[in-house]
C-alpha positions in Angstrom: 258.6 68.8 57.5 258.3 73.0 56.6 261.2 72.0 53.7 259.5 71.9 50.1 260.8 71.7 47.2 258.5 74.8 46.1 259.6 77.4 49.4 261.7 77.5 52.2 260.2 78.0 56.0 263.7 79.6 57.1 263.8 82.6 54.1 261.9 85.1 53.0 260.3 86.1 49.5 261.3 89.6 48.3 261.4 90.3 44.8 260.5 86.9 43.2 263.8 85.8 45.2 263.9 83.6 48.4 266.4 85.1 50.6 267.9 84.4 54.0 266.7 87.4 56.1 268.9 90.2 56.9 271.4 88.5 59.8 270.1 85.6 59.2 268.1 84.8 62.6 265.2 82.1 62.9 262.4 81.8 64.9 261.2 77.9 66.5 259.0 76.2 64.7 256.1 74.2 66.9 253.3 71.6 66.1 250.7 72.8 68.6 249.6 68.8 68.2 252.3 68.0 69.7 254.3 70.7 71.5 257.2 70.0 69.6 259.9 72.2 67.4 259.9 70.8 64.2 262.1 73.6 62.4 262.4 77.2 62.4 261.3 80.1 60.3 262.9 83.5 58.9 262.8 86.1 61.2 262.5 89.0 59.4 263.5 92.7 60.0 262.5 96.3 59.5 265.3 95.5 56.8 264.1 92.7 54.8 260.3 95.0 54.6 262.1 97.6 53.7 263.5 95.6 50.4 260.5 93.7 50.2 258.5 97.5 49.5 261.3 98.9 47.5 260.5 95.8 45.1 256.6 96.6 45.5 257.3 99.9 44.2 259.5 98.8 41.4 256.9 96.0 40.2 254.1 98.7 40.5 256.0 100.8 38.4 256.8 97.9 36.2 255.4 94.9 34.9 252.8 94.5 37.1 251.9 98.2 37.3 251.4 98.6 33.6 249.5 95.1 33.1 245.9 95.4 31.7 243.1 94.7 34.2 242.3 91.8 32.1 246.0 90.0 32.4 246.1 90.5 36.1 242.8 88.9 36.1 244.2 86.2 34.5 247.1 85.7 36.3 245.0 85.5 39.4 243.1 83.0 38.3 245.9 80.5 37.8 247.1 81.2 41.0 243.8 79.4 41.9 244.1 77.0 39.8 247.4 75.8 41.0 246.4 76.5 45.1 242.8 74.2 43.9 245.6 71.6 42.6 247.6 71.6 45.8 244.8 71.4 48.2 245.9 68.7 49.8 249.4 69.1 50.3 248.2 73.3 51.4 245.5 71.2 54.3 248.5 69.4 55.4 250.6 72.0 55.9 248.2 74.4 57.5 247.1 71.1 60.3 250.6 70.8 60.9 251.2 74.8 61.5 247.7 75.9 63.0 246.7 72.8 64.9 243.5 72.8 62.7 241.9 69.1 62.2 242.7 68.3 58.6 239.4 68.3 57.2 239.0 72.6 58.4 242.5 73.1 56.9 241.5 71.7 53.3 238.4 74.2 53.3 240.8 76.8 54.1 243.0 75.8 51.4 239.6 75.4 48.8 238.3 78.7 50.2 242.0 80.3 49.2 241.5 79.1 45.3 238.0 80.2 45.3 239.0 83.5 46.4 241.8 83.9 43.5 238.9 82.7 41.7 236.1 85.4 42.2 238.8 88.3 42.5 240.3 87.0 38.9 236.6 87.9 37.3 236.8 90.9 39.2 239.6 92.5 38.4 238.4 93.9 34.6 235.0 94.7 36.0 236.1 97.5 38.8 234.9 100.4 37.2 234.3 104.1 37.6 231.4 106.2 36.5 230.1 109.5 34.6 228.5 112.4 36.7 226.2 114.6 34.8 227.6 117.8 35.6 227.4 121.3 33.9 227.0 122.3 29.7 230.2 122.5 28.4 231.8 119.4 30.5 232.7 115.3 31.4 232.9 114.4 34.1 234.0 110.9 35.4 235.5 109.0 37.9 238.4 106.4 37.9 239.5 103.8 40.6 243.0 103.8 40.9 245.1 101.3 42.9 246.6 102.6 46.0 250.1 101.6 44.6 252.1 99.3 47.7 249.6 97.6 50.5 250.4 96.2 53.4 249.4 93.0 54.7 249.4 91.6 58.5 247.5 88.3 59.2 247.1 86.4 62.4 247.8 82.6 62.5 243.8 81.4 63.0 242.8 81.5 59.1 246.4 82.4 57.0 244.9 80.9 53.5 241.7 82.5 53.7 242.8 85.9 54.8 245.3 85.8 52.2 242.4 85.3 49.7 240.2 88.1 50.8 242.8 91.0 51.3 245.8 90.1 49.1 243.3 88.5 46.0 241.5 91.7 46.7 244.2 93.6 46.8 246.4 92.4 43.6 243.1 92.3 41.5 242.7 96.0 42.1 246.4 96.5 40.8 248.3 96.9 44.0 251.6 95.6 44.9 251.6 93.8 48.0 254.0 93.0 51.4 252.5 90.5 53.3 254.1 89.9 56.7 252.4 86.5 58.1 252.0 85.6 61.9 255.4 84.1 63.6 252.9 81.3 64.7 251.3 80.2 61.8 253.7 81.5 58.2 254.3 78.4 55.9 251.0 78.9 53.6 251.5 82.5 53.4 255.2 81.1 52.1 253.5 78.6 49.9 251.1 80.6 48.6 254.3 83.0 47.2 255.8 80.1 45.8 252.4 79.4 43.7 252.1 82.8 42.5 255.5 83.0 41.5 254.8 80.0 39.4 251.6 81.4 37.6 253.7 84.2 36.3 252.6 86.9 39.1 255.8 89.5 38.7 258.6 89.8 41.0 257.9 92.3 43.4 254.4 92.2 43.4 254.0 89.7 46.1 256.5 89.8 49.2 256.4 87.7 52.1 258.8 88.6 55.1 257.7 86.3 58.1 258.6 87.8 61.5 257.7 88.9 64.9 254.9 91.7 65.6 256.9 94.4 66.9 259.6 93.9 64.5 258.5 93.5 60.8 254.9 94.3 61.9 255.7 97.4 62.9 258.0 98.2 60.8 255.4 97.3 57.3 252.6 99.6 59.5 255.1 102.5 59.6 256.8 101.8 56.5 256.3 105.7 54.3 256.6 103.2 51.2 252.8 101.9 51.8 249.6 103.2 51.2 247.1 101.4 52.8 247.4 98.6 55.6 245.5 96.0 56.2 245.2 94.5 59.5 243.8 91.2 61.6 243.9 90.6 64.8 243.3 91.8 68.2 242.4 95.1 69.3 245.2 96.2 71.3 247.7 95.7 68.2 245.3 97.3 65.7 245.1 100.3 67.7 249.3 100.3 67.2 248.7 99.6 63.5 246.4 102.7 63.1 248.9 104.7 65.1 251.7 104.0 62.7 249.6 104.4 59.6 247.9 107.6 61.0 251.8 109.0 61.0 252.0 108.9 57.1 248.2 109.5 56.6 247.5 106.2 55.0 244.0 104.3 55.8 243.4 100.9 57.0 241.2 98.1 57.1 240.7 96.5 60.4 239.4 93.5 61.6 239.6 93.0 65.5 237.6 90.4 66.2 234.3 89.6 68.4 231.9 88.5 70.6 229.2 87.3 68.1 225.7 86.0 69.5 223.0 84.1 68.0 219.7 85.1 68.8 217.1 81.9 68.9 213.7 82.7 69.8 211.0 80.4 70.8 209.4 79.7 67.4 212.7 78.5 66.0 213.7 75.3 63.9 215.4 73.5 66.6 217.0 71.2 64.4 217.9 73.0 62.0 219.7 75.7 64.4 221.4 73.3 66.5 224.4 72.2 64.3 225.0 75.8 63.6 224.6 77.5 67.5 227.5 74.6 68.2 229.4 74.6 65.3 230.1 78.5 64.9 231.9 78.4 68.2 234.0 75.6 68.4 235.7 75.7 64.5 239.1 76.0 64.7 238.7 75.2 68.4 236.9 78.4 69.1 239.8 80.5 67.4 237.7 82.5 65.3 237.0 86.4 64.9 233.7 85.6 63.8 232.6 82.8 66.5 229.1 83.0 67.8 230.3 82.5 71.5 227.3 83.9 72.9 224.3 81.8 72.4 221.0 84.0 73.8 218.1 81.8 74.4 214.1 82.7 74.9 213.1 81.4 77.9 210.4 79.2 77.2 212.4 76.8 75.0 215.8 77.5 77.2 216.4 74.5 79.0 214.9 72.2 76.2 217.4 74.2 73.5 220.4 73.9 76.5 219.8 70.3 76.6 220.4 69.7 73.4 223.4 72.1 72.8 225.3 70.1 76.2 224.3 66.5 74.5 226.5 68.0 71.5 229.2 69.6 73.6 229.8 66.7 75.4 230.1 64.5 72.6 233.2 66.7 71.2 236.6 65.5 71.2 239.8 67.7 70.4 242.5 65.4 69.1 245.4 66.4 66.9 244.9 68.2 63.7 245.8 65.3 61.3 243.1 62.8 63.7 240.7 65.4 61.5 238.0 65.1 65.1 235.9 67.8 66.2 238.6 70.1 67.8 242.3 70.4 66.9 244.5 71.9 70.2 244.9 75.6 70.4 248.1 77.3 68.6 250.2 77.6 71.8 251.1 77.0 75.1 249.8 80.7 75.5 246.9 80.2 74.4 246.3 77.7 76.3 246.3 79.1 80.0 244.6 82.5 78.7 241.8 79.7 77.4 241.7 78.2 80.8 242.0 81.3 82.4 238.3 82.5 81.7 237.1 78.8 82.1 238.4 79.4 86.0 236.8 82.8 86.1 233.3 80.4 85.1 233.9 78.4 88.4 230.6 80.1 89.7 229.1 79.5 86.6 226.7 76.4 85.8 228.6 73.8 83.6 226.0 72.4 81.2 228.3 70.6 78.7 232.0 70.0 78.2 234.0 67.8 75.8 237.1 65.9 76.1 240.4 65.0 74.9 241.4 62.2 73.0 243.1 59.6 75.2 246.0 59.2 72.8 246.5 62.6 72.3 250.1 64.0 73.2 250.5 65.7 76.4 252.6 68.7 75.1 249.9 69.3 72.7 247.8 72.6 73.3 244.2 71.1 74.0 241.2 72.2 76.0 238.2 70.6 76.0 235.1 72.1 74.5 233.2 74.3 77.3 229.3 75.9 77.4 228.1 77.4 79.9 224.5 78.1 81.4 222.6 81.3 82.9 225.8 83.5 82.1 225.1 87.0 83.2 225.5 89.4 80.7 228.0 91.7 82.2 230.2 88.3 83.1 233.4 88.7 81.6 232.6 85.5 79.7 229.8 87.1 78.0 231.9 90.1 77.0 235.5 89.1 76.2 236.4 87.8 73.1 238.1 84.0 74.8 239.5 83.2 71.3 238.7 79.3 72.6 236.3 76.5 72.8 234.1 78.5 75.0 230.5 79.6 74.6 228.0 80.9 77.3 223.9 80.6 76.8 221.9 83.7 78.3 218.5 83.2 78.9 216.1 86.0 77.7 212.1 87.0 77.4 211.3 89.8 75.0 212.8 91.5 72.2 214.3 94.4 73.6 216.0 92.9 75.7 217.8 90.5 73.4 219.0 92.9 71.5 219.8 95.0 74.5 222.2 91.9 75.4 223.5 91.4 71.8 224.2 94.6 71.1 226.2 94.9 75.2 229.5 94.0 74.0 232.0 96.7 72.7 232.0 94.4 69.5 229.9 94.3 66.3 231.2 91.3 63.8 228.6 89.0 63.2 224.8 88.2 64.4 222.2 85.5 63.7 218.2 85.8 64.1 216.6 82.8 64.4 212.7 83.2 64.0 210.1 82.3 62.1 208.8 85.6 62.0 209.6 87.4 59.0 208.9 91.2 60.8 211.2 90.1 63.4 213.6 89.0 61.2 213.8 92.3 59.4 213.6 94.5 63.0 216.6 92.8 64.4 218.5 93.2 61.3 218.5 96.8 61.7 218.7 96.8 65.0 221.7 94.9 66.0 224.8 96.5 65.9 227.4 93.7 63.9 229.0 94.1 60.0 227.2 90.8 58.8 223.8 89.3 60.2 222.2 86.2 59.2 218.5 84.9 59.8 218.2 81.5 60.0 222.0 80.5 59.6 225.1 81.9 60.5 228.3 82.0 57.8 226.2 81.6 54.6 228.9 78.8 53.8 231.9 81.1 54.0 230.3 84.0 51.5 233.5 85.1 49.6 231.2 87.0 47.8 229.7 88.7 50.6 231.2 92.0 52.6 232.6 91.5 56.1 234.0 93.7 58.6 233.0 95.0 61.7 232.0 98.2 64.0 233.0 99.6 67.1 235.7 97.2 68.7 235.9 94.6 65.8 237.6 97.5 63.4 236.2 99.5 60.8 236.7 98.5 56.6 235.3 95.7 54.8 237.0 92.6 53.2 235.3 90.1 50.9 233.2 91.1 47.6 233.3 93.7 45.5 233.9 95.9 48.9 237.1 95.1 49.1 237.8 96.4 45.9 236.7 99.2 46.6 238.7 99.7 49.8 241.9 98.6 47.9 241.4 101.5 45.1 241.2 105.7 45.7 238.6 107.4 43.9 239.6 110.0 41.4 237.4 112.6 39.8 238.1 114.0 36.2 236.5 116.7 34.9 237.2 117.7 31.4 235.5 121.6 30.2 235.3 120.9 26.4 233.0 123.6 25.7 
């Protein structure tokens, strides 16, 4: 099925040119639906990055390094236009890899052509500034692409993280090397083949598929790249920053979280409910972002839990093209860490749980949607990021100590308020430690207009908006004595 007649699942894209990879070794293929190998993929070596930057360089010299800010906008922007045009066939591809239900994937894939789309308008707008300085002088300031950037994406979200770090980063001028997860590659391999067709020059875009500690490490180390870009879990970003600190280049990380919503006792019950649930069990709870922590006031606890159990028990996870609740989780992996911590709840109260579709495939990767009631804080459940169907409610009284208990994890991605109170609202907002916080929702609809990023464990860097941007350029300071 990973054979289209616009890329190839078992090569690699280095310099506008699909190639086998260098001794010519594949990976297996799975359909975490099913369990089952449904082809292979290019496994690609410190080799094949090395060519893929070597042809960064060359189109950053080239073409694509002398193209007006306006043109690459331009160019961007039908790279939209033709992902928008594929959606579709993109959602199927992406249910098939990830295990997503088809529905998810097509947002993904929408999300994708919206992010071509806002970076497109953003690349001629990226401008410097004058300083008013002493008599006798000009003084400005220009952003400057970093020149090569390197790109490592996990397999939960390939399209969208494609948008917001290599949109961001082409629109700023760079010339990128993408090296997609082993688990999850063929829309990173699309997505080449749609750029090539909009006229993005060869070299500007490479894509070498591969393992981690192979091509991953080799793109982090590589002395060819500027700036790295990294999702995924703490452990290898603290690799990534290694490699990169050994040629002094920065990085952008995104590690992940442990995200809580905060709903106190004055609340719109009904309009926080579909969002306390549905932020933690997208993408089967595979989510950096996934409010897995639900913190409760007491008075309206067991009312709110109630309701949040009647919804957890109606979920069903059913393969990714059945388009249900839940798709199954990307590996076998996965899998047993999932129901791992759901073992280490055992002394927990079990207040809702899903199930699995009857007709679903046993060799498919499922687990069953899970919440769990009076969680202490300090229970590894409450403070390890599951990367599952998982969430935990905590019960709390005042204030202080909700934010005490939000703010308990090593993690700081993402936080919602949700209060009536307006001074509340703007207290907790300072006062929680987490890169985005919403009052009274929790995503703002995706927000590829809106900064994201993390503190502490979940990484440092921001991605989305004009931030990005920023992050993607260096800042250089001319001054000019005229007299």
């Amino acid at each position: 099925m990973h054979r289209h007649i616009w890329y190839d699942a078992t090569k690699i894209f280095v310099a506008g040119e699909w190639r086998s990879p260098e001794g010519g070794r594949q990976l297996p293929l799975e359909n975490p639906s099913t369990g089952e190998e449904i082809g292979s993929i290019a496994r690609g070596t410190p080799a094949d990055i090395d060519a893929a930057v070597r042809a960064a360089e060359a189109a950053r010299d080239g073409t694509w390094g002398r193209m007006s800010a306006t043109e690459r906008g331009r160019v961007l922007a039908r790279i939209g236009q033709l992902v928008e045009a594929r959606a579709d066939d993109l959602a199927v591809i992406e249910a098939t890899d990830v295990g997503k239900p088809l529905g998810q994937a097509r947002a993904d894939a929408l999300a994708l052509a919206r992010y071509m789309e806002f970076y497109a308008g953003a690349a001629d707008k990226l401008m410097g500034e004058t300083i008013p300085y002493l008599e006798g002088y000009t003084v400005y300031t220009l952003r400057e692409a970093h020149g090569v950037t390197g790109h490592i994406i996990p397999w939960n979200y390939p399209m969208q993280i494609i948008g917001r770090s290599v949109g961001a980063a082409l629109a700023a001028g760079n010339a990128c090397v993408l090296k997609p997860a082993e688990e999850a590659c063929l829309t990173a391999l699309a997505f080449a083949a749609l750029a090539e067709e909009a006229g993005l020059p060869a070299g500007a875009l490479g894509v070498v598929p591969g393992l981690g500690e192979e091509a991953g490490a080799a793109l982090a180390a590589h002395p060819g790249v500027q700036h790295i870009s990294f999702t995924g879990s703490v452990a290898v970003g603290r690799l990534v920053q290694k490699a990169a600190a050994e040629n002094v280049v920065p990085v952008t990380l995104e590690l992940g979280g442990k995200s809580p919503q905060i709903v106190f006792e004055d609340a719109d019950l009904d309009a926080a409910l579909p969002y306390l649930v549905g932020a933690c069990i997208q993408n089967a709870g595979q989510t950096c972002s996934a409010a897995s922590r639900v913190l409760i006031q007491r008075p309206i606890y067991e009312r709110l839990l109630d309701r949040m159990a009647d919804s957890f028990n109606g979920m069903v996870s059913a393969p990714a093209m059945a388009d249900a609740n839940l798709g199954p989780l990307i590996s076998a992996r996965q899998k047993q860490i999932v129901e791992g911590y759901i073992a280490r709840g055992a002394d927990l109260r079990l207040a809702g749980r899903g199930r699995i579709a009857e007709d679903a495939p046993k060799g498919g990767h499922y687990v069953p949607a899970t919440l769990f009631a009076d969680v202490p804080p300090d229970h590894p459940l409450a403070r390890e990021e599951i990367f599952g169907p998982v969430q935990v409610a905590i019960p709390f009284d005042t204030e202080d100590e909700a934010v005490a208990i939000a703010n308990g994890t090593g993690y700081g991605l993402v936080a919602s308020i949700w209060t009536e109170n307006g001074a509340r609202q703007m207290r907790l907002a300072r006062r929680l430690r987490a890169g985005q916080v919403f009052v009274n929702n929790y995503g703002a609809g995706g927000g590829v207009e809106l900064p994201f990023g993390g503190t502490g464990l979940s990484g440092h860097g921001r991605e989305k908006g004009f931030e990005a941007l920023y992050g993607f350029t260096t800042l250089k300071t001319v001054a000019a004595r005229h007299g």
